[in-house]
C-alpha positions in Angstrom: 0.0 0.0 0.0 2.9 2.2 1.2 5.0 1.3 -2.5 1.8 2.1 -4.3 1.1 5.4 -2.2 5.0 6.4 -3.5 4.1 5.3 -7.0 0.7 7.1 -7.6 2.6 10.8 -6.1 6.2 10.5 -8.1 5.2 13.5 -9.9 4.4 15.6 -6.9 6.7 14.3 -4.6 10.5 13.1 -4.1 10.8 9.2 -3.8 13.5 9.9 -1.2 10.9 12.3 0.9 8.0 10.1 1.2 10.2 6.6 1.8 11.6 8.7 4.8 8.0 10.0 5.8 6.6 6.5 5.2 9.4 4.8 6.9 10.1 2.2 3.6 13.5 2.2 2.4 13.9 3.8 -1.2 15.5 0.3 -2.4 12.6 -1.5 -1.5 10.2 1.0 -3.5 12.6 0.3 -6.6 12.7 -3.4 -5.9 8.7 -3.3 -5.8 8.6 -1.4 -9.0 10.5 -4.1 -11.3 8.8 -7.0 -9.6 6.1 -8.5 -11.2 2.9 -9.9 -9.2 2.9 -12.9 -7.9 0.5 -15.2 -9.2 -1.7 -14.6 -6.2 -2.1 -10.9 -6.3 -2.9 -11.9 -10.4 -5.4 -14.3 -9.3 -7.2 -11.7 -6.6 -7.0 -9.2 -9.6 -8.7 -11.1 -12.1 -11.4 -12.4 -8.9 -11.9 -9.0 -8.4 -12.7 -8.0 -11.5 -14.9 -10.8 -12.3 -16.8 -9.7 -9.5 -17.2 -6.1 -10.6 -18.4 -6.9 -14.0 -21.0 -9.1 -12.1 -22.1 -6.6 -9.4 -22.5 -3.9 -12.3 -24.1 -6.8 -14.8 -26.6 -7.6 -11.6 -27.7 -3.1 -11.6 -25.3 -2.9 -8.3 -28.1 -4.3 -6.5 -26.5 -8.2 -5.7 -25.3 -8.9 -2.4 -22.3 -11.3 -1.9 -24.3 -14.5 -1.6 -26.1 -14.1 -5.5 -22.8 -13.0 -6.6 -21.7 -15.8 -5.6 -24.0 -18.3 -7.0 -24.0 -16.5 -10.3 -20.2 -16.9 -10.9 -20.7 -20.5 -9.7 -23.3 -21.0 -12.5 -21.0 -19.3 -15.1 -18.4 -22.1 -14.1 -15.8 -20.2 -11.7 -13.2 -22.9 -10.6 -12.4 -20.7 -7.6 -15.7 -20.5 -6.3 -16.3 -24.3 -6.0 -17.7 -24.8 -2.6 -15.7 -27.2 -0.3 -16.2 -30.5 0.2 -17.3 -31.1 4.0 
C-alpha cells in the first residue's frame, strides 16, 4: 500500500521524501517497481474484477451470496464450494 502510495505521487513528490515520511526504504520501492505480481495478487486481480463486471451486470443491486452463486453457475473454478 505504502509502494503504491510512493508510485501514484512521483510526480508531486520526491521518492527519497515520502520513503523517509513512510518509513520504507527507497530500495525496497525500486525493488517493488521491477517486480512483477505474484500469481496470487494476479489471481485476486482477475477475482476481483470478475466480480465487478458481475455486481454492475446484476444493476449494483447483488449482495455477496447471488454473486456468488452467479459466478458459480457461469463455471468459476475458484468458487467451487468445499467438500465437508
Amino acid at each position: 500500500m505504502r509502494y503504491a502510495f510512493i508510485k501514484a505521487h512521483r510526480p508531486r513528490f520526491s521518492i527519497r521524501t515520502m520513503c523517509r515520511m513512510l518509513p520504507v526504504h527507497p530500495s525496497g520501492f525500486y525493488a517493488w517497481l521491477k517486480k512483477p505480481f505474484s500469481k496470487r495478487a494476479s489471481e485476486d486481480q482477475r477475482q476481483t474484477e470478475m466480480l465487478q463486471e458481475a455486481w454492475q451486470d446484476s444493476g449494483k443491486v447483488y449482495g455477496y451470496r447471488k454473486l456468488h452463486d452467479d459466478l458459480r453457475d457461469q463455471g468459476s473454478d475458484w468458487l467451487q464450494t468445499p467438500n465437508r
